[in-house]
C-alpha positions, 0 to 999 in steps of 0.5 A: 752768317747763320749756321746750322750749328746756331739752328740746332742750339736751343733743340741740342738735348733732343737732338742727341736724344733722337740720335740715341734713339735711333742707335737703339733702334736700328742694327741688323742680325747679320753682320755684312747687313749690320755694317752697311746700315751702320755706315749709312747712318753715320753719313746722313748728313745735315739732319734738316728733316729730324731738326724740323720735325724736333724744332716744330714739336717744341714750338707747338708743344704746350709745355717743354715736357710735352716736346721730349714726348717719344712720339717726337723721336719717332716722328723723326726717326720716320721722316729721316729713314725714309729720306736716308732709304731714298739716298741710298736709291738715288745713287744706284739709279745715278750710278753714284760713286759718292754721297757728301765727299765719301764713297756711297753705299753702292760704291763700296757693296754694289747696287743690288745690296744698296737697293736691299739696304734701302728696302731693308731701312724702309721696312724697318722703319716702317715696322717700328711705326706700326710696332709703337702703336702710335697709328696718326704719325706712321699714317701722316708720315709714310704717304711721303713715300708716294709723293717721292716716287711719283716727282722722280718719274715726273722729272725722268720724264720730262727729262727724257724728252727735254720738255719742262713747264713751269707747272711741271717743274714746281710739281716736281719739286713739291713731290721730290723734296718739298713733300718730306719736308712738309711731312717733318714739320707738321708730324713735329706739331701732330707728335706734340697733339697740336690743334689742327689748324697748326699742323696745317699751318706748319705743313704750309710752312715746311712746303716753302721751305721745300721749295726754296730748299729745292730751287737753291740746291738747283741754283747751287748746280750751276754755281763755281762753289764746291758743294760736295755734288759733281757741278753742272750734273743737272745739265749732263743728266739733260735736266731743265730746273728753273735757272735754265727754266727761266732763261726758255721761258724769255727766249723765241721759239727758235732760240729755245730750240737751239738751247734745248738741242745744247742740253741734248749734248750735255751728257757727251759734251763738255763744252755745251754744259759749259755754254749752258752755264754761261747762258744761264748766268750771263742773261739772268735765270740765276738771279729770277730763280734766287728771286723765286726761291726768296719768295718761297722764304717769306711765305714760310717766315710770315707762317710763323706770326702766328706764334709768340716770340721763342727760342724755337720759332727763332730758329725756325726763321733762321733755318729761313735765312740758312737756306737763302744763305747757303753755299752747299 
């Protein structure tokens, strides 16, 4: 099975580099200020978004000295903040007590503080942008941020009043999650001067990867595998993804109110998540939405014939295989 360790290989150098990068970049005056950002930059996680953005500068740069350029760090140190500062939001507005198995930042210093930890990264990030001068990639990148809000109202939306479309679903995810990933990997060929045409190509690719990327999270919410996020949450939280999404889709009108009017429970009972979940499995919407998801891969695996074979695009096709592989 492929790793991301296995992924990262051919990139190492400048992944330590972006991270000394960072370092060097981000520390507050004050010293409550300070530890709480040191402590959100030392849980960022599995640092796909940066990975993408340094994988796609080298596969588009035309020499090796071109993707060490310091517009690349910036382009991913851009994308990573804004993804770190959207975290730190999230789990107020969940009322999350931990992020990956460790306590969260509202956890430990409240919510009122995480939300100014979150504003704080953002203009910070922000600031550093504009500061470099570097005017095409803080403009590519921070119109991301939009796309973020924008999917997460659309889905308390349809979450509130238990409807969901396919249409809104994808739309969803393509603002949600897909939108910053994008962003990475076509501000990693724009940060290396690539022509146009790449950058759009890779923008294509770094949206299927989004979506699967998404679809296999949602998939995973329904999964027995202990994945570092409470299980079921999507279906206490009164979310329709597209493994229940597919099961609606099939069933008659009557049917589906009655699964619906399941989902309306789940927030206080135990046993309609469970029922759910069952239903889910048991009559194929993890299997049709894995099918989706895979669907989503071999669009982005396809994206990249248009490059020779290398270390880098190698990668690239594995961080594919990675995402359909995953179990957490």
């Amino acid at each position: 099975m492929i790793t991301l360790d296995d992924i990262r290989k051919p990139v190492t150098g400048r992944i330590e580099a972006f991270d000394r990068f960072v370092d060097s970049r981000f520390c507050a005056d004050g010293k409550l200020m300070d530890s709480m950002l040191r402590y959100a930059l030392s849980s960022r996680g599995k640092g796909i978004r940066p990975l993408l953005v340094i994988l796609s500068a080298s596969l588009n740069a035309r020499n090796e000295a071109g993707a060490d350029s310091p517009r690349v760090n910036l382009a991913a140190m851009l994308v990573e903040m804004i993804h770190v500062a959207s975290l730190i939001h999230d789990d107020v507005i969940d009322e999350a007590d931990t992020r990956r198995g460790a306590p969260s930042v509202n956890a430990i210093w409240q919510s009122h503080k995480a939300v100014l930890l979150g504003d704080y990264i953002l203009a910070r990030n922000v600031g550093i942008g504009l500061e470099s001068g570097q005017f095409d990639l803080v403009t590519h990148i921070c119109g991301a941020m939009a796309a973020l809000c924008e999917g997460e109202v659309l889905q308390d939306e349809c979450a509130a009043k238990h409807t969901m479309t396919r249409k809104d679903y994808f739309d969803i995810i393509r603002r949600k999650t897909a939108s910053l990933i994008s962003v990475s990997v076509s501000a990693g060929a724009l940060a290396v001067n690539a022509a146009s045409d790449a950058v759009e190509r890779m923008h294509r690719f770094g949206e299927a990867v989004g979506m699967a990327f998404q679809i296999q999270d949602d998939i995973l919410d329904y999964s027995s595998v202990k994945t570092g996020k409470p299980r079921n949450n999507d279906l206490r939280e009164g979310k329709i993804t597209l493994p229940l999404l597919c099961v609606l889709e099939r069933v008659d009108e009557k049917r589906r109110r009655e699964l619906v009017e399941r989902l309306e429970k789940c927030a206080t009972e135990d046993e309609s998540v469970e029922y759910l979940r069952c239903i889910v499995a048991n009559e194929g919407g993890l299997q049709k939405a894995a099918q989706i998801m895979h669907d989503y891969l071999d669009e982005a695996v396809s994206l990249l014939d248009a490059y020779p074979p290398s270390e880098y695009k190698q990668a690239l096709v594995n961080l594919c295989a990675f995402i359909g592989e995953r179990d957490r």
